[in-house]
N, C-alpha and C positions, 0 to 999 in steps of 0.2 A: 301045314304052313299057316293058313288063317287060325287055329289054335293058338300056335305061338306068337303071333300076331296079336290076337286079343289081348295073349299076355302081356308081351312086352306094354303093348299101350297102357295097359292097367297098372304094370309097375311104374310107367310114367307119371299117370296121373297119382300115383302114392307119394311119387316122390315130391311131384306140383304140391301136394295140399301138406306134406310134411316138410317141406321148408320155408313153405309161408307160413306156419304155424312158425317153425323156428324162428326168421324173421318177427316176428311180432311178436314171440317170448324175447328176444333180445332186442328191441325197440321197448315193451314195457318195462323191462327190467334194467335200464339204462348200459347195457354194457355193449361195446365193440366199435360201431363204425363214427356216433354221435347224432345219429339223425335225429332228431325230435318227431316224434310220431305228431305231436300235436298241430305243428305248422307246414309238417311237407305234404305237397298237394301232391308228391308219387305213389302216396300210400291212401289205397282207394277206401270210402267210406265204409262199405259193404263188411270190409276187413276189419274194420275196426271197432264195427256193432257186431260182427260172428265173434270176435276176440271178446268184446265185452263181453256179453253172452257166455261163452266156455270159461273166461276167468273165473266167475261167480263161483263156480263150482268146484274147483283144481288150485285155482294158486293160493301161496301163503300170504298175510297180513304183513304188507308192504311200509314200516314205521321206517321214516327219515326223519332226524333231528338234524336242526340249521345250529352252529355253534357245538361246542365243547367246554362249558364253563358250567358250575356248580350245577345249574337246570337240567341241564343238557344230561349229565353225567347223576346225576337221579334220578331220571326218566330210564337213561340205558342200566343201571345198575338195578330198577326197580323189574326192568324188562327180564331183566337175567337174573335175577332171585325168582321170579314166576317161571321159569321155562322158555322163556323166548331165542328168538335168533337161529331157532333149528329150523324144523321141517314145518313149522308151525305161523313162522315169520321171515322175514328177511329183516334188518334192521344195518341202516345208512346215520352215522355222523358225520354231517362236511363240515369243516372248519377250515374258514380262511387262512390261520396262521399255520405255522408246523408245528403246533405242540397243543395239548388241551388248559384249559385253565380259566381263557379269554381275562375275565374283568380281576380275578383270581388271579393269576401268577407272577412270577417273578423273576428274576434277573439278576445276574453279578456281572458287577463290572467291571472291567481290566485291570482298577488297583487291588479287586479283592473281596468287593463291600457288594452284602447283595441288601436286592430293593424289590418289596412289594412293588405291586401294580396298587397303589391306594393302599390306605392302613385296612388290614381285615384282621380280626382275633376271631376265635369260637367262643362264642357262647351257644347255646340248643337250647329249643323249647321240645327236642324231637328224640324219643328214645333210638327210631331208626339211622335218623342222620347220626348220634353218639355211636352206635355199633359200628357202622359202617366207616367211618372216621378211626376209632379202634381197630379195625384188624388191615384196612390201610396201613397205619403210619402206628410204628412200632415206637417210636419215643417222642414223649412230650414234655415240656417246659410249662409247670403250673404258678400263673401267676395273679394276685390279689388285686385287682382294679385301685390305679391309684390316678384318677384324675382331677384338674384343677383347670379354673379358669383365671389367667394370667392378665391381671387389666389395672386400670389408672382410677385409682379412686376421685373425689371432690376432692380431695388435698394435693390431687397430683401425684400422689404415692402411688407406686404400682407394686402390688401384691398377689400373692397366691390365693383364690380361693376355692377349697378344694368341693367338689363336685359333686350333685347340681348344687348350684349356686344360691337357688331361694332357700334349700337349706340349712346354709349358711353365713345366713348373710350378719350373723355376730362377728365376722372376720372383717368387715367392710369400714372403713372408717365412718365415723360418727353420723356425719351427713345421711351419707349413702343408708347408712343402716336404719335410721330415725324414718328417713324417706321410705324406704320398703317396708320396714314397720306401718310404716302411718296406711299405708295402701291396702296391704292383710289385715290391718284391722277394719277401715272400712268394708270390705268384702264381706269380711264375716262377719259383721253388724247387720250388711245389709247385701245379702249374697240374691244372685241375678240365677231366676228359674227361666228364664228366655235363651230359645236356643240360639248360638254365636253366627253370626252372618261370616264370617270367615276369622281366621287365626288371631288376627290383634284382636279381637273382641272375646274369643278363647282368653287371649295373656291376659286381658285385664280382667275377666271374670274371675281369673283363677288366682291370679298374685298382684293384681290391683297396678293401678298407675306407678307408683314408686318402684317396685321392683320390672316395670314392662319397660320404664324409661333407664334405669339403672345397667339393667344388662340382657332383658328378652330380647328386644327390639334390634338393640344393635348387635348382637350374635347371629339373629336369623337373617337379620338381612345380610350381613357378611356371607353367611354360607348358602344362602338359598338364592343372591342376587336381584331377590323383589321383595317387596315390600310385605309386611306382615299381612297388608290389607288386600292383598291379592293373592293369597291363599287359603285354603281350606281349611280345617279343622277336623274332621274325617279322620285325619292318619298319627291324630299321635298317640291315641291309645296309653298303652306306657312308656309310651319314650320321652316322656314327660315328667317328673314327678312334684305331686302337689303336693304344697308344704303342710305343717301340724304347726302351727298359730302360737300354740302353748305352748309346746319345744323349742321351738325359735324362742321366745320371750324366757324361757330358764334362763338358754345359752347365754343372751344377752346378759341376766342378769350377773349371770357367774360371771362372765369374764368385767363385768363393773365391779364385782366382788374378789377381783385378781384371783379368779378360779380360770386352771385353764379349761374351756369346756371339746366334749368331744366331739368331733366333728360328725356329719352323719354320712353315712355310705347307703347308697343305691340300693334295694335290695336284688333287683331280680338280674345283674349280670355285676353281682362281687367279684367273682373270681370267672376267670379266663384262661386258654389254656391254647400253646400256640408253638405248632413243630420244634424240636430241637433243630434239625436239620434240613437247610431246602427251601425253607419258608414256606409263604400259604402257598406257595405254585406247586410246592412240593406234596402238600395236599393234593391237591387236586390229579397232578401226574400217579398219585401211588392208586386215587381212586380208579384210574383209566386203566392201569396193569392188570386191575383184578378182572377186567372186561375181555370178549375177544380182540384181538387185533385186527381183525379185519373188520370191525362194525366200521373204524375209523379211515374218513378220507382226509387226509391233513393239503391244505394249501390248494383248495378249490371251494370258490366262491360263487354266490349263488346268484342269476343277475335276472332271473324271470321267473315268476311262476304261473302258469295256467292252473287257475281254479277249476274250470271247468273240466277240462282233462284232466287233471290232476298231473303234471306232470313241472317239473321243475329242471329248468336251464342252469348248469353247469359251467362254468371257468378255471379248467386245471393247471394248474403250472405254476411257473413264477416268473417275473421281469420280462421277456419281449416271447419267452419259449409258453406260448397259452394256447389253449383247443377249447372246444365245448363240446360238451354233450346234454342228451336226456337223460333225464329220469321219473318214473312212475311213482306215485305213493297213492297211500290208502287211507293210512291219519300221515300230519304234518305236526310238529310239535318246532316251532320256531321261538328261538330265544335272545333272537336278532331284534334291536328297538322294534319298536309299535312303528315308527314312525316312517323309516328304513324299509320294513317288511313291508308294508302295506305299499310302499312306492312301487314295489316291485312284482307286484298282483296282477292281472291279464284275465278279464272274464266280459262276459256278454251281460252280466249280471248287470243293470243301470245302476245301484245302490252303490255298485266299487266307487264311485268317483266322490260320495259322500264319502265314504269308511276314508277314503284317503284327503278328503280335504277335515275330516275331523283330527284324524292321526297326526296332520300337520299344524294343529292346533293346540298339541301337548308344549308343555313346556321343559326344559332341562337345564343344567348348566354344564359349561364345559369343569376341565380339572384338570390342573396343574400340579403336578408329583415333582419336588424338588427332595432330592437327597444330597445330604452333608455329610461327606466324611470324614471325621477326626483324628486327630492323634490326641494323644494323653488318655484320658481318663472322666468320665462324667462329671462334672463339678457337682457339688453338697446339694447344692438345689433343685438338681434335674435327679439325682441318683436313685432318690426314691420313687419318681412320678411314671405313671407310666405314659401317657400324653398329656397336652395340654389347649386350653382353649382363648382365643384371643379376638376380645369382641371390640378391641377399638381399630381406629383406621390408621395409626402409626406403622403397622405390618400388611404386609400382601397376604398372609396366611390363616387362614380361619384353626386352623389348629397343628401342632406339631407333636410327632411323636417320639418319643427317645426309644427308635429304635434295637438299637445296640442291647437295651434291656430286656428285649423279646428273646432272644439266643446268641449264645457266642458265635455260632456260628454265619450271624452276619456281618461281620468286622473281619480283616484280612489275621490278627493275632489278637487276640481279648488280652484285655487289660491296656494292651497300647497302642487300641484306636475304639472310637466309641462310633455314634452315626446321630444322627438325628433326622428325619423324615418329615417337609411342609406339603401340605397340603390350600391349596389358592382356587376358588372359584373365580370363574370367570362368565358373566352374564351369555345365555344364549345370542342373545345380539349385542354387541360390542362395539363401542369405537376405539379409536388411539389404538392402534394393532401393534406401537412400538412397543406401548407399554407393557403388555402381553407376550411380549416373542421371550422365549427362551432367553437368552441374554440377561434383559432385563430383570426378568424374575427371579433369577439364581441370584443377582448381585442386590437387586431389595430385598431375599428372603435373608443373604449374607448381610447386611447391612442393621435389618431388625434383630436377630440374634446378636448381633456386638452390642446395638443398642440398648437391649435390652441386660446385658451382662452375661448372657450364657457363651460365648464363645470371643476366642482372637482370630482376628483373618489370621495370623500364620499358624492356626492350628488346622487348617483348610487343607486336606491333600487329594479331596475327590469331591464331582459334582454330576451329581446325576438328575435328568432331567427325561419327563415323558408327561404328554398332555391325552386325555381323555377327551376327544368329542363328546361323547358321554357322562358326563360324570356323576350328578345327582339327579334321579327324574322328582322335576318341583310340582308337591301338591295343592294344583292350581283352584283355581275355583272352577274353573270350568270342566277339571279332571274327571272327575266321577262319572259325569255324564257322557263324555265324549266316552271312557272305556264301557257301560253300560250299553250305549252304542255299538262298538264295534266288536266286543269279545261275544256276545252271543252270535253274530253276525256269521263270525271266525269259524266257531264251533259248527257251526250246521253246516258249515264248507268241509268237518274234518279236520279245524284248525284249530291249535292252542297255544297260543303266542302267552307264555309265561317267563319269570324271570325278572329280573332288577329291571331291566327295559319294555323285556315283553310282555312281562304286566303292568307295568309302570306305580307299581305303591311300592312307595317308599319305607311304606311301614312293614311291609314284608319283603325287604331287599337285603336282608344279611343272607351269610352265605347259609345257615339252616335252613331259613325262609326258600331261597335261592331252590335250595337241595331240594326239599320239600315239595317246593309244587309243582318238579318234574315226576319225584313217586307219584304225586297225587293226582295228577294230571294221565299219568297210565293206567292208575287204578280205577280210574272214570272211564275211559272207554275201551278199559278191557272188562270191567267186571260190572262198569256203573256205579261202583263205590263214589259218594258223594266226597269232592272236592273241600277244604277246611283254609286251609291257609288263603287263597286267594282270595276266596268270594268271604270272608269271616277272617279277616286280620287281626280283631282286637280277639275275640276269642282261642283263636289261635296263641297270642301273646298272655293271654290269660291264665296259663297251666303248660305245665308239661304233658305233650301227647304222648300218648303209649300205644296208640291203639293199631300202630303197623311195628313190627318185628319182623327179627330172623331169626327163625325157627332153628331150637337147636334138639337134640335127640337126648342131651342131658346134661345137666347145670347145677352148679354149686353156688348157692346164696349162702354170703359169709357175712356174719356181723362183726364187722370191725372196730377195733378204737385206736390202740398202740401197739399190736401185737406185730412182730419181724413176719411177714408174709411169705417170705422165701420159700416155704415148705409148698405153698400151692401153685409155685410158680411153673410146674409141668402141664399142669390142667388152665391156666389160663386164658384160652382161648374160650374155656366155657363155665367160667367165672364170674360171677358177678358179686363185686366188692359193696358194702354199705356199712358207708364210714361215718362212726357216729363220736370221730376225736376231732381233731383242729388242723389233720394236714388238709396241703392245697391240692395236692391230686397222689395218684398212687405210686408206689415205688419202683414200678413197670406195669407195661401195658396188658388190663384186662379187658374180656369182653363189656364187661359196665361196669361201674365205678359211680357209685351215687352217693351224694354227702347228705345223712340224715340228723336229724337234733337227735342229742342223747337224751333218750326217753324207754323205758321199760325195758331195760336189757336188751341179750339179744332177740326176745320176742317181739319186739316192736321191728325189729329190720326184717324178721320173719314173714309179721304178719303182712307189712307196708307190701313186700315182694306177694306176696297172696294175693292180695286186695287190689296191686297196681295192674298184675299181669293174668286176669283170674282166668282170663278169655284167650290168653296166647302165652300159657305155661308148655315148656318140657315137657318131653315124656315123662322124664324123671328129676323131681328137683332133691338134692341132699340140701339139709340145711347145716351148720355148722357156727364155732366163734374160728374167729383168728387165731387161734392157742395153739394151732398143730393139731389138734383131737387129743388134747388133754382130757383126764379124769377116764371115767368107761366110756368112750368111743369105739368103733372099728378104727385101727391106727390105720390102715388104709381106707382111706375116701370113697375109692373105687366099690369097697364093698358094701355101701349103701345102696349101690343102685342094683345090685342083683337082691340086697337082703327086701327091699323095697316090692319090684318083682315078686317075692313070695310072699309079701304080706305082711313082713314082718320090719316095722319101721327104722329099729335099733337096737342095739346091745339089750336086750331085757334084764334088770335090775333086779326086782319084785314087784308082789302085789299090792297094792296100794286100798288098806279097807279103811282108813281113818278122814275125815272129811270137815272137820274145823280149821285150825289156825295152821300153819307149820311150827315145827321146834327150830329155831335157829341157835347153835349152840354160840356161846361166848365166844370163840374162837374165829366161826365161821363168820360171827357180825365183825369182830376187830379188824376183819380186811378192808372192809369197807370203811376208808377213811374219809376219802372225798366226798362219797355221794354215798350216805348214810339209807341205811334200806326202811322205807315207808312202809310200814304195816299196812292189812286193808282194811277197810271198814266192813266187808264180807268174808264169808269164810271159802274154800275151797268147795264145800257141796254147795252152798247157796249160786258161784261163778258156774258151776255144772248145770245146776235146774235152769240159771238167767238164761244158759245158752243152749239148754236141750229140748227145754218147756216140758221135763221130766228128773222126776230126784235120782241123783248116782246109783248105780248097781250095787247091791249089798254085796252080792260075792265080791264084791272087787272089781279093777283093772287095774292091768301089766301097766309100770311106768316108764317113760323115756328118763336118764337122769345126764348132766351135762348139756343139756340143749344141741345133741346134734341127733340127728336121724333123718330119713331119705322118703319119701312119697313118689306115688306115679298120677299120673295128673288124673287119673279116674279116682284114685282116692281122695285128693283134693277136692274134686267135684262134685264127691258125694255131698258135700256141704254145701249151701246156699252163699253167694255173697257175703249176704248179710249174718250169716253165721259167722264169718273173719272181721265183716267189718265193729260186730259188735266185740269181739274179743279182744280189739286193736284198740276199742276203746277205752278199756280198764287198762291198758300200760301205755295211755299219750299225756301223761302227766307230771310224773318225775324220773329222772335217770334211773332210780332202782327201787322196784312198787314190789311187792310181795304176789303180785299177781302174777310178775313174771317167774316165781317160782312155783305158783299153782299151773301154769300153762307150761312149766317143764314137764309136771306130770301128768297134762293130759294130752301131749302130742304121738303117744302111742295108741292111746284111743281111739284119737282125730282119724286116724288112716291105717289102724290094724287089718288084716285081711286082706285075701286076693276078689279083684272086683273080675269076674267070669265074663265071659263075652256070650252075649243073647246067640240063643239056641234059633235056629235055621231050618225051619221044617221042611220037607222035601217036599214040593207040588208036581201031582200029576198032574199031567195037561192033557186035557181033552181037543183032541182034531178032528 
């Protein structure tokens, strides 16, 4: 009897300490009853330093992200190309709305007509965010940036001028243009090395008095709500562009010489490119499908968080039906304003109540999103544009976009209804609250459009209306400091309040920017990879990144110009297009799709793809033109990457023992009508020894002919960098050099043979 005795007590006590463990796995792991481990005083201390304790060693990397919009949804998509969300992690999205998207998505409304949240188009500084966007969202609408700014010159004339505007300013009547003239030249007479006390002292250092008063001034103050003089200069990097003194002064003169002159385009966001279907919300929803469905909690809001415990209060539901709970984390990744989050922080730490009275020191504007829906047809003037910019005070709207032009698919039947899209800032603090209500706004945004000529009230048959608490975060003077302040603060809590709000620069708030420093932000404290976008904006805007990818197992780089694609339209998902003709995107969706100048045949899209990707190539890349594999190819694609595998790059032609000029017969040169082929100044063995630091093989080498053949990335790698990069640079000069017919015959060279894998010598071990 006292045998079974001991037992039974024994299995008591197993079960005593196995269900307070249970208990306390589901208090950290926020599921079941709602308790908060952090504020109930039932749950004894003891339990909760033996819990911390055992965590350490057993549970998985606890990531909750606050929101579901571009941030949020780069974080988890970065999480889940690494391996995350198994056994390894737990990973929580709350978003207050039911649906992902936040600042991102969109809406139709009951007649028909759908509506961004705010104008967004793609453009990318990010090869990652391209991919990822790509096998999301299977068709896109590519279109050529056509923007202008719509304003009242000194004569009273109100004109188009198309975008940016100091560019331009030959289009301006007399006054205005003599005036901005006069101010660039002073400048450049006598240009200012003192750095700018804040942004008006930026506009007049850079386009002088006449063009700050003509159209800087009063633009920025429309859409930023303050004053030039009360903001920084810090963020505009290139979102700016400074004019060429000398160009302007052509234009001008041609058009006093009734020459028409050409207007100048942007370089670094020409073209754009923006769902056929869905719009940008619809972005965003295709990016959340490729996720788990259970990472996502929709329609619970977050109203506390203990720093200390790390645990974060819960509000689920919707309308009067709401509960709470806890939840544990381990990183926090919040993309909820700076200003909002920090409200909502709970620590013993004494420093919280600065973080939060700086946070409340940021500045922003609200934003008013008025959509117009039409009948008929775009009039002649808007039909080409793609938005427009309006720097006087005759209109509520700092700019408008013709939407309808983005896809058919946002008008209830194309052709016989069109849309147009205002956008209206509205000061962080505000009075006259009439003027401002919904109402109001619709019928001044209607009212400036007739005024202006673009529309009749009875072509009016829809009005769509949504305000943005949030709408621009304004970079204040005081910005930089106060975020320098709280973001390291953040971090050593485990926190990384990123995003349009959550970082608050504006210079990094499109939605790549967006995307971007949720990867980049994983990538730091899973691996410690150093962050780019956030903390280094202008350099971030400075080039296209490559330097994160998704890995594919084997890929086709095709150099394009005009050739029907159709044939590689099976392999697409591991395609990479490099288009070196004049379309504005591709004819369906590839893996990448990059527009390069036409320069050295198809060797220069070869080498660019070597040189960009040297550190994050394929297993296996084929290279190819867009002709189908015309001439001696493998007419299957596919068999490059086995022929590759054995070492053998492609079709072998012959031996190649001659090492002067090439012979190009009469025949072969009369193709070349447009872009007539440049001889080179060296010969084929002289390009050999520049890039071997050794004269060519007498016996010979086997050559590739047609420019297509297959490598594996150990043979790529056999070469240095600077081995491609130097080779890239004998064909960056004309569309068609004779060098790129000497690097058709040495890409079997390049990468002949199979690269063996290091030998493994068995070690005994001594015990």
């Amino acid at each position: 009897m006292q045998t079974q005795f001991r037992v039974l007590v024994s299995l008591a006590a197993v079960v005593i300490v196995l269900t307070t463990s249970w208990i306390s796995w589901k208090m950290d792991y926020g599921f079941g009853s709602g308790i908060d481990r952090s504020l109930s005083p039932s749950v004894p201390d003891f339990m909760n330093t033996s819990w911390e304790h055992e965590k350490q060693s057993f549970h998985p990397h606890r990531i909750v992200i606050i929101g579901s919009g571009p941030t949020a949804l780069g974080a988890a998509k970065r999480l889940y190309d690494l391996g995350h969300g198994k056994n390894n992690s737990v990973i929580t999205i709350l978003e207050e709305l039911g649906k992902p998207g936040g600042l991102a998505s969109s809406v139709r409304d009951d007649k028909g007509f759908l509506w961004d949240v705010g104008v967004h188009v793609v453009f990318s500084h990010y090869t990652y965010f391209d991919r990822v966007l790509n096998m999301a969202v299977p068709e896109w609408n590519y279109r050529r940036r056509a923007s202008f700014a719509f304003m009242k010159g000194s004569d009273d004339t109100r004109r188009f001028i198309p975008y940016p505007v100091q560019n331009n300013i030959h289009v301006m009547d007399k006054i205005d243009q003599q005036k901005s003239l006069k101010g660039l030249e002073e400048i450049t007479k006598n240009p200012s090395t003192r750095k700018p006390k804040n942004f008006d002292e930026w506009l007049l250092q850079k386009f002088g008095e006449g063009l700050a008063d003509v159209f800087m001034r009063k633009y920025n103050r429309k859409i930023w709500t303050v004053d030039t003089k009360e903001m920084n200069s810090a963020w505009v990097g290139e979102r700016v562009a400074v004019p060429d003194i000398k160009e302007i002064k052509t234009k001008i003169a041609e058009v006093d010489n009734g020459t028409d002159a050409k207007d100048s385009e942007w370089g670094p966001n020409r073209f754009f490119r923006f769902p056929k279907y869905n719009g940008t919300g619809g972005i965003w929803e295709s990016v959340a499908r490729m996720l788990p469905s259970h990472w996502f909690r929709f329609h619970e809001k977050v109203t506390a968080i203990d720093i200390d415990r790390k645990i974060i209060t819960v509000e689920t539901g919707t309308g009067v039906k709401t509960s709470h709970y806890s939840l544990a984390y381990d990183t926090l990744i919040s993309t909820a304003p700076l200003d909002v989050f920090t409200s909502l922080l709970r620590s013993h730490d004494v420093s919280l109540w600065q973080m939060q009275e700086l946070a409340s020191q940021l500045v922003y504007t609200h934003t008013h999103i008025v959509g117009i829906g039409l009948t008929g047809q775009l009039p002649r003037i808007l039909a080409d544009k793609s938005w427009v910019y309006f720097p006087d005070s005759d209109s509520p709207f700092y700019r408008v976009t013709m939407f309808s032009n983005y896809s058919d698919d946002h008008v209830p039947k194309p052709g016989a209804y069109w849309s147009l899209m205002c956008e209206i800032a509205e000061p962080q603090k505000s009075s006259n609250p009439a003027y401002w209500s919904k109402d109001n706004l619709i019928k001044e945004s209607i009212q400036a459009l007739i005024l202006y000529g673009f529309i009749t009230a009875d072509m009016v048959v829809s009005k769509h209306y949504r305000r943005l608490d949030h709408g621009y975060p304004v970079p204040s003077l005081k910005r930089d400091t106060i975020l320098d302040t709280i973001q390291p603060w953040l971090k050593i809590k485990d926190i990384y309040s990123r995003g349009r709000f959550g970082g608050w620069k504006y210079e990094v708030a499109n939605q790549d920017h967006s995307f971007m420093q949720g990867v980049e932000a994983v990538d730091k404290f899973l691996s410690n990879v150093p962050e780019l976008t956030y903390p280094d904006p202008n350099r971030a805007n400075s080039k296209k990144n490559t330097d994160r990818t998704i890995p594919l197992d084997y890929e086709f780089a095709i150099a394009h110009y005009n050739e029907n694609l159709d044939w590689i339209k099976p392999h697409a998902n591991h395609t990479l297009i490099y288009h070196q003709g004049n379309d504005l995107g591709p004819p369906f969706q590839f893996y990448g799709w990059e527009r390069l100048e036409n320069l050295g045949r198809e060797a220069h899209a070869y080498l660019v793809h070597i040189t960009t990707y040297y550190n994050q190539l394929a297993n296996v890349t084929v290279f190819a033109q867009g002709d189908n594999m015309q001439g001696r190819c493998y007419k299957n694609i596919m068999q490059f990457i086995d022929s590759a595998k054995k070492g053998i790059p492609c079709k072998r032609a012959k031996v190649l023992k001659t090492w002067g000029h090439l012979f190009f017969p009469p025949k072969y040169l009369a193709r070349f009508k447009k872009y007539k082929l440049t001889m080179a100044n060296g010969t084929l063995g002289e390009m050999y020894e520049d890039l071997y630091g050794e004269p060519p093989p007498a016996k010979g080498m086997w050559v590739c002919f047609n420019g297509c053949f297959g490598a594996t990335k150990q043979q790529i790698l056999r070469h240095p960098l600077a081995f491609y990069q130097k080779a890239l640079a004998y064909i960056s000069k004309t569309p068609n050099q004779e060098e790129g017919n000497y690097l058709e015959r040495l890409w079997y060279h390049f990468f002949e043979g199979v690269d063996k894998p290091p030998i493994v010598q068995n070690a005994t071990k001594k015990v």
